[in-house]
N, C-alpha and C positions, 0 to 999 in steps of 0.2 A: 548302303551296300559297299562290301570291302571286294573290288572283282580283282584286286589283285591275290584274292584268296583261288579265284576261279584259274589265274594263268599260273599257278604256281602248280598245279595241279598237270602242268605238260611241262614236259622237262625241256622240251626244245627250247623254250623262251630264256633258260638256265644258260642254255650251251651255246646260243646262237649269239654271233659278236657281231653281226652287220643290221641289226635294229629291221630285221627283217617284215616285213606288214604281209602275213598271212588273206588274205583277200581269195583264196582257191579250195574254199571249203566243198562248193559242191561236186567238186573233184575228188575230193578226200581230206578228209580232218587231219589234227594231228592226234597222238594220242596220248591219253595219260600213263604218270607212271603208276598207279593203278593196274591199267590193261599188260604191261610191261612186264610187273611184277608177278601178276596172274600168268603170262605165259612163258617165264620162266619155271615158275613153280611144278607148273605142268610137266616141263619139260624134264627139272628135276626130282620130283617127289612122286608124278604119274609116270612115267617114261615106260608104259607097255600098252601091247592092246589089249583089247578089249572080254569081258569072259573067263577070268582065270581066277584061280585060288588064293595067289598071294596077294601081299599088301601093295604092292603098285599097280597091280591091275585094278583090285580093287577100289583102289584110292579115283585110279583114271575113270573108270563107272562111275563114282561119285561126283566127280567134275562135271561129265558131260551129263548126268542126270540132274543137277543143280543148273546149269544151264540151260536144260530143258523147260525148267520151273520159272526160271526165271523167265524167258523169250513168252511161255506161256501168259504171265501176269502181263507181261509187255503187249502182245497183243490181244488180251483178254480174252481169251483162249480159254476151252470149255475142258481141255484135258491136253498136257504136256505131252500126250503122242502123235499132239498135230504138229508140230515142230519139227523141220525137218531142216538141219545141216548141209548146204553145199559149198562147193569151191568159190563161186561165186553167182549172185544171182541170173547174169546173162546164164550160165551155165547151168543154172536150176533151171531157167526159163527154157533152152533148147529141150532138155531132158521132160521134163512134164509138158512141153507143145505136145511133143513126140506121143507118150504115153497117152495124154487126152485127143489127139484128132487119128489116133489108129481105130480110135471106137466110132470113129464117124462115117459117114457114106458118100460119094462121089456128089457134088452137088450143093450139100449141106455148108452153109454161111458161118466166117468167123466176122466180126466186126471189133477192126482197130482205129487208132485216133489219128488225126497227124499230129497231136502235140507229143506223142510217146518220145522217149527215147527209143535209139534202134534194138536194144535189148529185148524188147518187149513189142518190136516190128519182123524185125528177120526169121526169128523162130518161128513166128507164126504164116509169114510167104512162105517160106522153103516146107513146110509143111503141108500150106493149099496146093501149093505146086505137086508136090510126091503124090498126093490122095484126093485130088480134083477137087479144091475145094473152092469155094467163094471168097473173097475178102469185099467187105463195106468197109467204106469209112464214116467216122465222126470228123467233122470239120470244126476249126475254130476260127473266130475273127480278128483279123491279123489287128485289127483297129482296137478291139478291145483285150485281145489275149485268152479270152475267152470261149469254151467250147458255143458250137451253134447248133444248139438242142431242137432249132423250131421245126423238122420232120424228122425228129426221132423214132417215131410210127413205121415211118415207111424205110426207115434203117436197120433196126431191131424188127425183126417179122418172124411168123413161127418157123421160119427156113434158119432162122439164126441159132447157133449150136454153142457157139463163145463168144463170149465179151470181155478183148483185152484191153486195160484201161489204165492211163496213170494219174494216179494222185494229185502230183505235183508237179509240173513240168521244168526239167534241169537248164531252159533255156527264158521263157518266161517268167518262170517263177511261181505261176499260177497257181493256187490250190487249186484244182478243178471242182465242178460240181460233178463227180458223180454219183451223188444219190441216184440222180433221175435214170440215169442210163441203168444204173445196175435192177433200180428198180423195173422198169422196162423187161429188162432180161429176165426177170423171177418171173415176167409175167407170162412171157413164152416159155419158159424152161430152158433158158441156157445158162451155161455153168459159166460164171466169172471169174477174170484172173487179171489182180492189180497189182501193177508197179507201184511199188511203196517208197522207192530207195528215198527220194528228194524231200520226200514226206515224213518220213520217219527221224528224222535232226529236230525236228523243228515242230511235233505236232503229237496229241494223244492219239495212238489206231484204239478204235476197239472192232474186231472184227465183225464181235453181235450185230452191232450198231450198223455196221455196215451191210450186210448182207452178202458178203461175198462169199465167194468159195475156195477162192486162193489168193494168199496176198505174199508178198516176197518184198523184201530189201536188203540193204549191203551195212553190215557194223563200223567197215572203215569209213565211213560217210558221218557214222554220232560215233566218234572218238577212238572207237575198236579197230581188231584188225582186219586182214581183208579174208572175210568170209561172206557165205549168203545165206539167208535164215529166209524160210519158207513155213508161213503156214497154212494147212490143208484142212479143210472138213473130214473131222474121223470115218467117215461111214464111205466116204470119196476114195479116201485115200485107201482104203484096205482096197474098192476095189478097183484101182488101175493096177495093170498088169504092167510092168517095171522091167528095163533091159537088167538081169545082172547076174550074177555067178551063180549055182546050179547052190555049195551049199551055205550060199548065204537066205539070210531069213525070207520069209514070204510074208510075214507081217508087218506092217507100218509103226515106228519111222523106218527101221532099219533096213526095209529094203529098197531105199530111196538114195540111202547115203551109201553109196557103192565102194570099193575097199577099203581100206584105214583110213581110218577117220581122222582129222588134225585137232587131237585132243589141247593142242595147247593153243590153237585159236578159237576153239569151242572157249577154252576156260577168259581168253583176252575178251570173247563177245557180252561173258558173262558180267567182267571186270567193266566193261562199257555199260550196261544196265547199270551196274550198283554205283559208280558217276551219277547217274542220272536222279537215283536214289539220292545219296549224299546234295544232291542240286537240289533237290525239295524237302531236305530236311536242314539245310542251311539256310538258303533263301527263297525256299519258297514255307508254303504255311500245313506241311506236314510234319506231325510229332514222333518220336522216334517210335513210340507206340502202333505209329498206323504200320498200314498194311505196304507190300512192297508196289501191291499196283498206286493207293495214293501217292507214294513218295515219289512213284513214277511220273504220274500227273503231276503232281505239283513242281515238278524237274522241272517238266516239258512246258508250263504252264508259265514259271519265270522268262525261261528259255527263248518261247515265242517274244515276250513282253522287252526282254531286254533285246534282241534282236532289231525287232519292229522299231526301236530306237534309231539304231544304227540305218536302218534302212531308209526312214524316214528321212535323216539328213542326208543321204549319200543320193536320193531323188532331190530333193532341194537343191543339192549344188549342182548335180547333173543336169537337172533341168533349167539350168542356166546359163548352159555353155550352146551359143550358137551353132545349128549344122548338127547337133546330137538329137539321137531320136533314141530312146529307151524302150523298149519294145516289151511290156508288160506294163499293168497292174499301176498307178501313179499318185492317185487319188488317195491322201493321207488317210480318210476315214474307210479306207477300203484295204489296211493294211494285215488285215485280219481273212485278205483273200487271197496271199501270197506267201512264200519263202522267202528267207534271205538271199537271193539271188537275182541279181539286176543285168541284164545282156543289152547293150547299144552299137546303137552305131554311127560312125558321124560321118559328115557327107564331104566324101572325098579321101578318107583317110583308110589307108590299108590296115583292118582291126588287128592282124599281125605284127603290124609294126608299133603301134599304138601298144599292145600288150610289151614286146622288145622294151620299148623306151621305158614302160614300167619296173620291168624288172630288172633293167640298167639301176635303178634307183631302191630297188630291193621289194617291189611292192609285185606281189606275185597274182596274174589274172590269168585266165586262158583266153586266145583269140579263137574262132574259127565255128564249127560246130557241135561239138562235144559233143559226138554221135549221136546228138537229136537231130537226123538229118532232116526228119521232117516238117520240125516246127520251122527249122531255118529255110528250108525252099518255101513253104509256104508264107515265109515273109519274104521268100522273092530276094533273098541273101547269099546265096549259096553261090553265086557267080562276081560276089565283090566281097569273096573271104568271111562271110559269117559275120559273128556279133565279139564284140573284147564281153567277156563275161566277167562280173565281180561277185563274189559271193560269202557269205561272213556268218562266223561261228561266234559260240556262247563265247571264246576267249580274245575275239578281236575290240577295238576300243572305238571310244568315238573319236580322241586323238588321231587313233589311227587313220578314220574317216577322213578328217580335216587333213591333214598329210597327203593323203591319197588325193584328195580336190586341189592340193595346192599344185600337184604333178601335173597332173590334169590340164589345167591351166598354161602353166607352162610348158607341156606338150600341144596342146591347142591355137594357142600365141601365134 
């Protein structure tokens, strides 16, 4: 494999003179010029809205219906008008709390995690609170990073109305298991809604497979810009009733995506799927023949594999620094249970300062809790700064890995 074909593909590593070591993927990717170009184009060759006769409106209808198509096959999606556009996925998420727990009644139970992010925490309090509702939790085991399924019975009950759930957790790392929980939830009737974001860099969705009912993540997260993509069960989404302008549509998507729409990050989201494409049709073992959902998978399928590389060593050296404690997922054979995303902490060291010293030397981490406030109280973190977080995209190296340990080391000393 030639992966300098893969950096060559962000123009940052072009422009950038200080040999800078990208490490803050789960914060946000960088992006290709690909996506770039795409939102240019937009900007220039669509620049109207939406519904008109001539040639740039029309051109702009074509983009964001070709983006629709596309997110469809991305999440194997039964029809392109479960696809719905937002500003960004916290922002999808307050907006459909909203919309879904007006249908509920005083009393009636949502059940969230503590590994979520607060995106996918807050929407859903400030709503129990407005409309009397209940909030359960799912717990996880700070020892293993793992959700703790063993009375799940007595947490999902037929009192339970929603189950919001994440994927993948931005501090852990975790993939979760939630089959079991969501399957639980089909069996009382409550309607599901998963945080995708951390999941979606790094992993095939299919939503069938999943059984959910709403799943949401962020494009500037796999290489795009910053938008949020939501998808909904068709038959759901026509009927919630939706805050928005008298004569905007009553049918779904569009009346979900509330004034002008940002056609030209619609077209950069698009530009970030056909990357992913191009990623399995170079190196992974899709023909240009297949379909856009294989090339998809086979994107995401290198993606994972060359990752898992990276991760794998960056646990090896980390876990050989005295006083560090990595707080996820460690066990090599188990590396197919996680994201690229490693969060530690070491004993005695302010993860603030630790991240500083990083990026004195150009290697970019976040310290603190990357508003998963949850999973970091529940490791009992939140009162000595959180965790220095590392997290790594299809364009980082194992060079770059080895670099990073050598800091390491010498900030550790």
């Amino acid at each position: 494999m030639n992966h300098s074909q893969i950096r060559q593909q962000f123009p940052i590593f072009a422009r950038d003179t200080l040999g800078t070591i990208f490490f803050d993927g789960a914060a946000g990717t960088q992006v290709t010029q690909r996506v770039i170009d795409k939102m240019a184009d937009a900007m220039i060759d669509g620049n109207a809205n939406l519904g008109g006769y001539f040639p740039t409106s029309v051109k702009a209808m074509r983009k964001v219906a070709n983006a629709r198509e596309a997110f469809k096959d991305f999440f194997n999606a039964r029809d392109a008008r479960e696809v719905v556009f937002g500003q960004n996925m916290t922002t999808l998420t307050f907006a459909f709390s909203r919309a879904i727990t007006r249908t509920l009644q005083a009393g009636d139970e949502i059940v969230l995690t503590r590994m979520d992010h607060d995106a996918n925490v807050s929407p859903w309090l400030l709503s129990a609170r407005d409309h009397g509702l209940v909030i359960r939790w799912i717990d996880f085991d700070p020892k293993t990073c793992e959700y703790d399924l063993s009375n799940l019975d007595e947490i999902i009950t037929p009192r339970t109305k929603v189950l919001a759930i994440n994927y993948a957790s931005n501090i852990t790392g975790t993939i979760n298991d939630i089959a079991a929980p969501i399957r639980r939830a089909k069996e009382v009737g409550a309607l599901v809604y998963v945080d995708a974001v951390q999941y979606a860099p790094h992993g095939v969705i299919d939503v069938q497979e999943l059984g959910c009912d709403f799943l949401v993540c962020s494009a500037y997260k796999f290489y795009g810009p910053h938008i949020g993509i939501l998808w909904g069960r068709q038959e759901l989404l026509e009927q919630l009733e939706f805050y928005k302008v008298r004569p905007a549509s009553n049918a779904a998507p569009d009346k979900f995506e509330t004034g002008t729409k940002s056609r030209e990050t619609i077209a950069g989201a698009l530009a970030a799927i056909e990357h992913f494409e191009w990623l399995g049709e170079t190196f992974g073992d899709a023909a240009a023949s297949s379909s856009r959902r294989d090339k998809i998978v086979a994107g995401m399928a290198f993606t994972k594999h060359y990752e898992d590389e990276l991760v794998a060593r960056a646990i090896e050296g980390l876990s050989a620094f005295r006083g560090l404690t990595i707080h996820g997922i460690t066990a090599k054979d188990r590396l197919d249970r996680r994201v690229p995303t490693i969060s530690f902490s070491v004993a005695g060291a302010d993860p603030a300062k630790v991240a500083q010293s990083l990026a004195e030397v150009n290697v970019n981490v976040w310290p603190g809790h990357s508003y998963g406030f949850e999973p970091v109280e529940r490791l009992g973190l939140t009162n000595k700064g959180g965790v220095v977080r590392v997290s790594f995209a299809q364009y980082n190296t194992s060079d770059e890995v080895e670099v990073f340990l050598d800091h390491m080391r010498r900030i550790l000393a």
